[in-house]
N, C-alpha and C positions, 0 to 999 in steps of 0.2 A: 546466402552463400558465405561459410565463414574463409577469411583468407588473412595467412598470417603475415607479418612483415620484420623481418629479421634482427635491423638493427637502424633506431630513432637519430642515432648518430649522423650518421651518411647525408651528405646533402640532398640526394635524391630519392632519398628512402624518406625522407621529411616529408618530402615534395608529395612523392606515392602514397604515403599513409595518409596527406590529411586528402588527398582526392579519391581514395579507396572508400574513406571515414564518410565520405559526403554523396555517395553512390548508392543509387536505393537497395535494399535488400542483400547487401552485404556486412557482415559481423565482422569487423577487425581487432584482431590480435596482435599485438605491439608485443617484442621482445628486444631482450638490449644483449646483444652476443658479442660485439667490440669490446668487453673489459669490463673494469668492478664500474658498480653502479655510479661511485665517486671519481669518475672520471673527466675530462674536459672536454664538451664546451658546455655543459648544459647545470652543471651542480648536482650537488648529492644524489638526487631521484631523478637522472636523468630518464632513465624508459617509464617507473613512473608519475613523471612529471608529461612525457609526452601522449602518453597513453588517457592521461584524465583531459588534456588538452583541447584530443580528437575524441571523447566518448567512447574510447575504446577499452576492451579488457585488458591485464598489463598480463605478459609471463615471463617468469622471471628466468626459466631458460629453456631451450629448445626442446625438450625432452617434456614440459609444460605445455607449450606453445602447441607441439606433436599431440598430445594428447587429449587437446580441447576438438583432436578430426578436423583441421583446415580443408577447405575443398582444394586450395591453391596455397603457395607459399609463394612471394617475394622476397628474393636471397639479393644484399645488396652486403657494403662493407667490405672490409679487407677478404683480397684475391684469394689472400694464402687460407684464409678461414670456409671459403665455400665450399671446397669440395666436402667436409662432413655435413655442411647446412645439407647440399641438396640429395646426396645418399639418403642421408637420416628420409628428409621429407619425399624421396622416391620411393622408399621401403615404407613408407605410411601412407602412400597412394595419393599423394597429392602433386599435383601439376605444379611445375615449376615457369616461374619469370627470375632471369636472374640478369642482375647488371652488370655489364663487361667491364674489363675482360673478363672471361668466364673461369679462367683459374692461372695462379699465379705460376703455374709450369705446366706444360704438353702433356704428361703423364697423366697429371690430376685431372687434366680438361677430357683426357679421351676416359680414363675410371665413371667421370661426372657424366658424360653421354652414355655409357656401357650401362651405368644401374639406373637411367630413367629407361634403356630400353626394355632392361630385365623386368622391371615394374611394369610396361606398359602406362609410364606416364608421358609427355611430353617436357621437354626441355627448351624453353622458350627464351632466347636473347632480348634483354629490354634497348631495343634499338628502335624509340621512336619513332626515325623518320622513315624507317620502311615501314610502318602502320598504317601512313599519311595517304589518304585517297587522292593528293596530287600525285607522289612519287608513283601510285598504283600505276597511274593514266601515262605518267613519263614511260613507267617501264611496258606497258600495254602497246606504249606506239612505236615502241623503240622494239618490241619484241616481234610486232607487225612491217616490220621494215623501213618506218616511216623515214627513219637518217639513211636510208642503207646504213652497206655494214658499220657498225661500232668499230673507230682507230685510238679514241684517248679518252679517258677522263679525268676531270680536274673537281677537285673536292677538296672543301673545307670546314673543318667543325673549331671555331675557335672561342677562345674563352677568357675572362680574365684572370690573372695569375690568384692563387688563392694567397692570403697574406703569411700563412707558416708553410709552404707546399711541403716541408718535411715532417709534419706533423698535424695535420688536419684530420679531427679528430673522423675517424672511422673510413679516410677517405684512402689511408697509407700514405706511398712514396710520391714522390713528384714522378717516379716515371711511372708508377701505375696511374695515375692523372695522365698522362702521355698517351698509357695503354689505352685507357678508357676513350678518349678522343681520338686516335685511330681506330679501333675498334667500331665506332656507330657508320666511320665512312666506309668502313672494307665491307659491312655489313650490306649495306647499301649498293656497291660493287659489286659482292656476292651475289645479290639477289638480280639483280642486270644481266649477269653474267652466266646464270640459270647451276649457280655452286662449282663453278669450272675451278680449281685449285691453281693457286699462282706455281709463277715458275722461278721466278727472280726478284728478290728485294734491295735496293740500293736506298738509303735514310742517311740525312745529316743535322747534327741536332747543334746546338748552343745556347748560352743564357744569355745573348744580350737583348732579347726583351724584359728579363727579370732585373729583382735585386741581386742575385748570386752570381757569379758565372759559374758555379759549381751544381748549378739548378737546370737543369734543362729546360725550359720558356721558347725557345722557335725549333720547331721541327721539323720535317719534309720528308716525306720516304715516298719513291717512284715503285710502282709493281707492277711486275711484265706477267702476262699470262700465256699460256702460249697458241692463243687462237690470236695472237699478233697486239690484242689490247693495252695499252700502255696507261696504268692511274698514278697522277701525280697529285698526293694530298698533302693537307698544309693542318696539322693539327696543334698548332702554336698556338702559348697564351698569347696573344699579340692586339687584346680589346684593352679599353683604358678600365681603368677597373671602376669605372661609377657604369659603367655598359651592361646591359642584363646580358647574361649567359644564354639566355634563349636563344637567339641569333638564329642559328644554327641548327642542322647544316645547310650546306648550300652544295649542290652537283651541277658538272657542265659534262653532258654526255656527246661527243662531236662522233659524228659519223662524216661519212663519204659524200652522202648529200644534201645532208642538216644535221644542227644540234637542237638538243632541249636541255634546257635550266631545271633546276627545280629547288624552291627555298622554301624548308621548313616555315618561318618567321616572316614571310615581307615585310617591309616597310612599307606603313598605312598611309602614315603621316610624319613626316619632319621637320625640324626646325632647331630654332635656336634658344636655348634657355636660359636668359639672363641673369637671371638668380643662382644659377647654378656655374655659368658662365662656360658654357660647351653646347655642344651639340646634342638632341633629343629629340626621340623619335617613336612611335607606336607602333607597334609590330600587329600586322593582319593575321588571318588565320584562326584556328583553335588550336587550345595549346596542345603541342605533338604530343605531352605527357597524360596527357587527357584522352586524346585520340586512343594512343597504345592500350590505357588501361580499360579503356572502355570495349576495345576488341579484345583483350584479354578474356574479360571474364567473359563476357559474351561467348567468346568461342570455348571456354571451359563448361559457361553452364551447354552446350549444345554439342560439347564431345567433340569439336572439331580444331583442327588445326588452324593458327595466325601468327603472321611474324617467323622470324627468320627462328630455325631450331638447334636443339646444341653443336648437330655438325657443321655447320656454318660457322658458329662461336669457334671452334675447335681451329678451322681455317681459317680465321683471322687470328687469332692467337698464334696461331705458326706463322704470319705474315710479319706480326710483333715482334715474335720472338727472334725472329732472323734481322728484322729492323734491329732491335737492339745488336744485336752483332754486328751488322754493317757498321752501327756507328762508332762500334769500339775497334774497329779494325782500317774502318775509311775504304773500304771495301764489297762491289755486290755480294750478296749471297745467295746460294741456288739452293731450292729451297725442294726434296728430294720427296 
């Protein structure tokens, strides 16, 4: 199965290409669509440099990449760039995995679901931890009554601050970093919630976990739905930054007559690192990025549907995008 991946830049599009690259019976297509080749961080032959890396084909630009017939595309990099990535690759019949947020405004996000459904392809959010055969069994028992009814959830996806958050190459702004980490926990929400659309967004954000206070680094936004559920998530950079980003997320889903947990990442094993002089520790589990991509293609090669689709993406993005208002106003926002 050939499956193309958009842009080597992106930290998670690294991640996805070299685990696509090392998956049996798939052909990967490396394209570099963030900027000229000579761009930062990688040097001259950034895409290919990463492309000979992973044993993969390089294209040098979408219209290439389009043309080599990917079964699937991997749309990652700048917000404001995806809505052509994944038109282009709906109109050329290939299924999409795209990394949130799904677009950098409401317009482009409902355009981006409208021509995967013209095409009859899918629109897939790359939201790991609803892949995870724990959160499956969380949301199985939870859908069975097991808590009684669902009153709150409390969710966190956090991470360590990146060292330019306003310039990290292929990743954008510090607040699409914001976007992005809100995004995998509403995702998550969503999927609990069986796609019930929020009703009310309240968010407050500040930088005194970063270097900047012009940087937003601690976030919170509370989301009312209106079957009475209330989700309080924490998607702050707020890990020390020698801490692996994996972490993450972590859900506490409380009902009326129990809760359930569920952590992408456990901790295996912990302790203390001398050497390093902090705290260290092993995360259980396989990796959720692993998980997702592996029920990706799977369910590509077998025609069927995995993972949360672009109307989902579409509603957490509206969930974002009224967070951002909240925060510029200090004020909830009802979300229509």
């Amino acid at each position: 199965m050939r499956i193309a991946v958009s842009s080597p830049a992106h930290g998670h599009a690294a991640t996805y290409a070299r685990l696509l690259a090392g998956m049996p019976g798939v052909e990967l297509v490396v394209a570099d669509l963030d900027g000229p080749p000579d761009g930062p961080p990688d040097g001259p032959d950034r895409g290919p440099a990463a492309a000979r890396r992973l044993g993969a084909e390089y294209a040098a630009t979408w219209d290439e990449a389009l043309a080599s017939a990917p079964r699937a595309v991997v749309v990652t990099g700048a917000a404001a760039r995806r809505r052509e990535q994944v038109e282009r690759a709906a109109k050329a019949g290939a299924q999409v995995l795209c990394e949130p947020p799904l677009a950098a405004a409401e317009a482009d996000a409902r355009a981006m679901v409208d021509a995967c459904a013209a095409a009859g392809v899918r629109l897939t959010m790359a939201s790991p931890g609803c892949f995870s055969p724990a959160f499956a069994a969380v949301r199985e028992a939870l859908a069975e009554g097991a808590a009684g009814r669902l009153t709150t959830v409390h969710g966190a996806c956090n991470a360590p601050g990146p060292a330019r958050p306003d310039s990290a190459a292929g990743a954008g702004t510090a607040a699409e970093l914001f976007a992005a980490g809100a995004a995998h926990l509403l995702d998550m929400v969503d999927a609990v919630l069986g796609g019930e659309p929020a009703e009310r967004v309240y968010a407050q954000a500040n930088g005194v976990l970063g270097g900047s206070p012009d940087v937003v680094s601690a976030a919170l936004l509370t989301v009312r739905y209106p079957s009475g559920v209330v989700a309080a998530l924490d998607c702050s950079w707020s890990l020390p930054g020698d801490r692996p980003a994996a972490d993450g997320p972590t859900m506490t889903f409380i009902g009326e007559r129990a809760s359930a947990e569920f952590t992408a990442r456990p901790r295996l094993l912990g302790g203390f690192d001398a050497a390093a002089g902090g705290e260290r520790w092993e995360p259980g589990g396989d990796d959720p990025s692993a998980v997702m991509l592996g029920a990706f293609v799977a369910a590509v090669g077998e025609g069927r549907a995995a993972g949360p689709d672009g109307a989902a993406g579409l509603r957490a993005l509206r969930v974002v995008e009224a967070a951002r208002e909240s925060m510029r106003t200090g004020r909830p926002v009802d979300i229509e």
